[in-house]
C-alpha positions, 0 to 999 in steps of 0.5 A, a space after each residue: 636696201 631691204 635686202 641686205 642683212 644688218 650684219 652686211 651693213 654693219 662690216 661696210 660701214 665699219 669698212 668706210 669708217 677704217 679707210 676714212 681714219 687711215 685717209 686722215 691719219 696719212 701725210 699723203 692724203 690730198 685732203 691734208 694739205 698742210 701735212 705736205 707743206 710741212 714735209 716740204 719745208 722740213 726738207 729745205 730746212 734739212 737742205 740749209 743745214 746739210 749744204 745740199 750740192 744740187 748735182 748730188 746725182 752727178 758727183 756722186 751716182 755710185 751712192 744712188 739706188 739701183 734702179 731695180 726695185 727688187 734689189 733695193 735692201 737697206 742692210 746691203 745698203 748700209 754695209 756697202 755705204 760703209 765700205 765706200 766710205 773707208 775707201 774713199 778715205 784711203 784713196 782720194 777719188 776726185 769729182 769728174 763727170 761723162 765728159 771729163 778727161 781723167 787720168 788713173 794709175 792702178 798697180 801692175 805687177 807685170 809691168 817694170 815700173 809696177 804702175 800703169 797710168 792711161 788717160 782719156 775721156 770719161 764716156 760712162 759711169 754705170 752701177 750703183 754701190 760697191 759695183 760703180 764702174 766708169 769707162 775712159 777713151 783715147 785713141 792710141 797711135 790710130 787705135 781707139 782703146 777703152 778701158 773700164 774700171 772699177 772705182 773701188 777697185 783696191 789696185 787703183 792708186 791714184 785718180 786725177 781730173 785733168 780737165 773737169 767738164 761737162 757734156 750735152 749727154 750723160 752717155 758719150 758711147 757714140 763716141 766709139 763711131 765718131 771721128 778719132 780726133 774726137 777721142 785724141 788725148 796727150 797722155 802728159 796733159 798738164 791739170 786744168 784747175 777749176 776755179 772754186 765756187 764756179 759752176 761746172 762748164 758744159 762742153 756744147 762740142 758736137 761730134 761727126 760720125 763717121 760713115 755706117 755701120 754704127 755700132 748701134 742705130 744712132 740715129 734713133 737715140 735722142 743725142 744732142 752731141 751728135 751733129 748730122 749723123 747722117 752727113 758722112 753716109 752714102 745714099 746706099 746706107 741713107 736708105 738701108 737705115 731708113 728709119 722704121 723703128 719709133 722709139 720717140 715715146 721713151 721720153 713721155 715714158 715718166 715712170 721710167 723717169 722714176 725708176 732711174 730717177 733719185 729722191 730728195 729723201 735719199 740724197 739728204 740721208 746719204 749727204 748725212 751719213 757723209 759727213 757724219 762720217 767725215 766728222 768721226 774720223 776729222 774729231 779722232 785726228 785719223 785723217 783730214 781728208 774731206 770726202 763730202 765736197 763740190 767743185 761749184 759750192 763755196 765750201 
């Protein structure tokens, strides 16, 4: 200690002394517990008064922010919540999941009867904002046809959820490598209601591969709508995809987990700008349509 200088002692006190006032002055500093738990219970009070749906994530992915952290812009958010929300009320866009079989009718102007309606499967809804795209499968006279869209595409006219459902995965891409009868929809499938306040079903089907090559190495994925993925292969591509490659960490990866994850902070923000929105167009009688709604909450 003689040889420091006073002036050296007196910068590294006054150093200690701004961390420790920044410590005390943070909501997140351990040392303030109670600052926490009253952030915690100024979110569930929030949470009562907005009806927070759980599912927020599911119902409505395209309001999430983009896992890219770089990308997140909180004016390009706020002009693209602002387009989605007039489009959501000029077409009624129906809640559905990975899982459910959708019909959408868009314009074609080729076509004699201007429209085109196809039905199918939901197998991927992917993107955040005014890019959210969602893709549906059949099977079509032997052939497995795919079809993605845009959910703010201006020339979809019509969206219906025949049969709402869920999945054991939130991505059915494996669907592409199973069996056609897995993929086999009747395109004048009459609507199945769901009953309201119920809560949503979870399809448990599992599906069989057909025999490789896959499209991708299915096998490595952790699928749980996969059921024996091995069962219709032949010795000869049992040892040709023995498997060598160990992706197994990717569930311990947490801050992936973060990066693709939503907060609580978010989903309430956006929840309130929903219905704020509902409220200005239901009170100036422009429209009744209600844009903020879950079919498993008792609304």
């Amino acid at each position: 200690m003689s040889s420091l200088t006073l002036p050296y002692i007196t910068r590294l006190a006054r150093a200690a002394a701004v961390q420790l006032f920044a410590c005390r002055s943070s909501s997140v500093c351990p040392s303030q517990p109670a600052e926490a738990s009253r952030k915690q219970s100024t979110l569930k009070r929030k949470m009562e008064e907005l009806r927070h749906i759980p599912d927020f994530p599911l119902i409505y992915p395209d309001f999430l922010q983009s896992p890219v952290w770089n990308r997140r812009n909180a004016l390009k958010e706020e002009l693209e919540f602002q387009d989605m929300l007039e489009r959501r009320m000029h077409i009624d866009i129906p809640e559905f999941y990975v899982g459910s079989i959708v019909a959408v009718t868009t314009s074609e102007k080729f076509m004699g009867s201007k429209e085109h309606r196809f039905v199918g499967i939901c197998i991927r809804r992917e993107k955040q904002g005014l890019h959210h795209q969602f893709t549906l499968r059949n099977v079509v006279d032997g052939i497995g046809v795919e079809i993605l869209y845009d959910l703010y595409n201006p020339t979809i006219r019509k969206i219906e959820t025949l049969k709402l459902e869920k999945r054991l995965d939130t991505d059915l891409s494996y669907l592409v490598d199973a069996l056609p009868e897995y993929s086999t929809f009747d395109f004048h499938m009459e609507p199945i209601a769901h009953p309201a306040g119920t809560p949503v079903p979870i399809n448990p089907m599992k599906v069989k591969l057909r025999p490789p090559p896959w499209s991708r190495r299915w096998e490595l994925y952790d699928c749980k709508g996969i059921e024996g993925a091995w069962s219709q292969s032949t010795p000869y591509f049992k040892r040709k995809f023995h498997k060598t490659k160990m992706n197994d960490y990717l569930r311990y990866d947490l801050i992936a987990d973060y990066r693709v994850g939503s907060e609580l902070e978010h989903e309430l923000k956006v929840e309130e700008k929903m219905q704020r929105f509902e409220k200005e167009r239901h009170t100036a009688g422009l429209t009744r349509r209600r844009i903020f709604r879950s079919a498993s909450a008792s609304r």
